[in-house]
C-alpha positions as CSV (number, residue, x, y, z in Angstrom):
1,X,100.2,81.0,78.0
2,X,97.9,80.8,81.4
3,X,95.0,82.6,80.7
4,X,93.7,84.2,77.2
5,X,95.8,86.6,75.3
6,X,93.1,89.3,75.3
7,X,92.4,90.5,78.4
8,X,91.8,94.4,77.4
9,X,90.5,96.0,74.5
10,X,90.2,100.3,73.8
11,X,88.1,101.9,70.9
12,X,89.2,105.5,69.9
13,X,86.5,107.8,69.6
14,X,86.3,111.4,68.5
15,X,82.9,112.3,69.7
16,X,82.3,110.6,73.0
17,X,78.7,111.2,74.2
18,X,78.1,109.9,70.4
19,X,80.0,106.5,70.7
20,X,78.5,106.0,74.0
21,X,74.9,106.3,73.0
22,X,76.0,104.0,70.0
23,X,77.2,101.3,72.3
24,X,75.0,101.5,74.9
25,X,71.8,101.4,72.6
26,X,73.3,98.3,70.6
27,X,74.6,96.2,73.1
28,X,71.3,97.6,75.5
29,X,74.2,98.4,78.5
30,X,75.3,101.1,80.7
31,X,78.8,102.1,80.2
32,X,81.0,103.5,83.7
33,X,83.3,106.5,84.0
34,X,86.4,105.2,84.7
35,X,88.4,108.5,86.1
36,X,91.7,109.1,84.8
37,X,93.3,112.3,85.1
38,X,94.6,113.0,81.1
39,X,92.1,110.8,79.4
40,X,88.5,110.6,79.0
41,X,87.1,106.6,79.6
42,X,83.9,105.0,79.7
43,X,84.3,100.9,80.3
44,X,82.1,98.3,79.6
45,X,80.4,96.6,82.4
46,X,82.9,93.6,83.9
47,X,83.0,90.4,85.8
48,X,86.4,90.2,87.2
49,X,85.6,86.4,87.6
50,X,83.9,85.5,84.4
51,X,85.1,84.4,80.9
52,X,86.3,86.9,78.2
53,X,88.0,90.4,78.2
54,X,86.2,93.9,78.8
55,X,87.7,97.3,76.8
56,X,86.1,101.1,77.0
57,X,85.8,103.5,74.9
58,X,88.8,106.2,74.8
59,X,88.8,109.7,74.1
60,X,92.9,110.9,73.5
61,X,93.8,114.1,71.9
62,X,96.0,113.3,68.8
63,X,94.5,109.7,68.8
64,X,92.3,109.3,65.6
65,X,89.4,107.1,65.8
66,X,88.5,104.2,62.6
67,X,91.0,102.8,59.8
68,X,92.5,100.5,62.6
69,X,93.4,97.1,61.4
70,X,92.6,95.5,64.6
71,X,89.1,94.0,65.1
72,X,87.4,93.7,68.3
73,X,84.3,90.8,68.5
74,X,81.6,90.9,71.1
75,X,79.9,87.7,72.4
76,X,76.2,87.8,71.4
77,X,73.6,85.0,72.0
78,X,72.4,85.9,68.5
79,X,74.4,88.7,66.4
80,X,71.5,89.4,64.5
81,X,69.9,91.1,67.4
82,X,72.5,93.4,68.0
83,X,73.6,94.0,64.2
84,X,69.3,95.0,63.6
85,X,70.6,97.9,66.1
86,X,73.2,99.1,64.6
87,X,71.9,101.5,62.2
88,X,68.7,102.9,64.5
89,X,72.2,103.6,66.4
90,X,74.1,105.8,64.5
91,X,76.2,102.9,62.5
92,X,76.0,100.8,59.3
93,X,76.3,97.0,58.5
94,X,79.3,95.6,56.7
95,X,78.5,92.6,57.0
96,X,75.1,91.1,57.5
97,X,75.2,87.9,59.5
98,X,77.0,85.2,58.4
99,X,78.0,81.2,59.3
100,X,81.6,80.9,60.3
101,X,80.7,76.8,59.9
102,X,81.2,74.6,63.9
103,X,82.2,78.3,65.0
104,X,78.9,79.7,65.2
105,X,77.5,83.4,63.3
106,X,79.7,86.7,62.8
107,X,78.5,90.3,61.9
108,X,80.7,93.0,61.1
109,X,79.3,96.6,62.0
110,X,80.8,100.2,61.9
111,X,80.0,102.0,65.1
112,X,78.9,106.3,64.6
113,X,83.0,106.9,65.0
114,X,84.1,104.5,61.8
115,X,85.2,102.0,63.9
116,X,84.6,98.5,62.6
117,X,83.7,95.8,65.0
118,X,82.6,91.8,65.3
119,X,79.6,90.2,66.3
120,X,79.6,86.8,67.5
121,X,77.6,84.1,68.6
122,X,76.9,80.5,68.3
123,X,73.5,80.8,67.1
């Protein structure tokens, strides 16, 4: 394999003005329309030249969101930052910070639609 297997990932939401406040007060970012005609999308900001995958949010009729068993991490200098947002948010905690040993820190977090995510980062 050339590149790294992930190179998208899409979190189903019900409510999506909710799950974008969520993610955009967490992670501190703007999200971007990206216009498709059947389904409603906001993506996380990208660099088309720089390490790592992006993924949007994704709003499908019929498509429930949470109780996936898929789980997405985002790259963090320091996961506790992000993780201390998470409730203020709309969220919960599932995990608190914790050593994954020479692989740095994890949290895991449930965003306002029941989505469970990672937090990652080497310090």
């Amino acid at each position: 394999m050339k590149n790294n297997p992930v190179n998208w990932f899409e979190i189903y939401v019900q409510d999506m003005a909710r799950a974008k406040r969520f993610y955009e007060s967490v992670f501190q970012l703007k999200l971007e329309n990206i216009n498709s005609p059947d389904i409603e999308m906001w993506g996380f900001p990208m660099n088309m030249n720089g390490f790592g995958a992006s993924g949007s949010l994704v709003k499908i009729d019929g498509v429930p969101s949470g109780g996936n068993s898929t789980l997405v991490y985002f790259s963090c200098n320091d996961c506790a930052v992000e993780a201390e947002r998470v409730a203020a948010a709309g969220g919960s905690i599932h995990k608190p910070k914790m050593s994954i040993g020479q692989y740095g820190f994890i949290a895991l977090v449930v965003d306002s639609e029941g989505n469970k995510f990672g937090l990652h980062s080497t310090q």
